[in-house]
N, C-alpha and C positions, 0 to 999 in steps of 0.2 A: 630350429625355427623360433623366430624373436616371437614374443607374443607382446600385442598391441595394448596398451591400456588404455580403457575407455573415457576418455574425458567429455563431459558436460560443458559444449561451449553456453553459457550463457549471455541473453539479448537485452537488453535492459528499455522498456519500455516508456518514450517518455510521460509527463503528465500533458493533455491537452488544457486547454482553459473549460470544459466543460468536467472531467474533471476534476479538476478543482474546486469547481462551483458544488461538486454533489460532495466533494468530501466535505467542504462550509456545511453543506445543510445536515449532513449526519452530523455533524461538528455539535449543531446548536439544537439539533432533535435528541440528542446523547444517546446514538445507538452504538452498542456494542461494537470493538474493535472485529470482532473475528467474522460481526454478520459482513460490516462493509467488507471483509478482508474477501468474504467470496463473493459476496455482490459485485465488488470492481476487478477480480479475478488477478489481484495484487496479493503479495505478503502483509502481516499486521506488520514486521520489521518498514518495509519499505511506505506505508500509510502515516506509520509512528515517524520517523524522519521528515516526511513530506509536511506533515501536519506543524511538526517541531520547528522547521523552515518557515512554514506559511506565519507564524505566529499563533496556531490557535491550539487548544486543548483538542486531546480526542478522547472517548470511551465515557460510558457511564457514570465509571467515578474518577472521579480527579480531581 
């Protein structure tokens, strides 16, 4: 009997325009990568790209 390997289909979630809006305002409030990252129930990788897109900075220090 063959055994099955488990793969993780993953779903990729898009951005709405709202947000958007809330990662701007974390943007310009300079909070923390990891708080938004569970606030919007995203990755810091997928915030950090999004961010890098939009044109703006993210995180604290930068």
């Amino acid at each position: 009997m063959a055994r099955k390997s488990k793969t993780v289909k993953r779903v990729r979630k898009a951005y709405s325009t709202a947000d958007i809006k809330l990662l701007k305002a974390h943007s310009k409030s300079r909070t923390p990568v990891t708080k938004i990252s569970k606030l919007m129930k995203r990755s810091e990788g997928s915030l950090r790209q999004k961010a890098l897109a939009l044109g703006i900075g993210l995180g604290h220090q930068r």
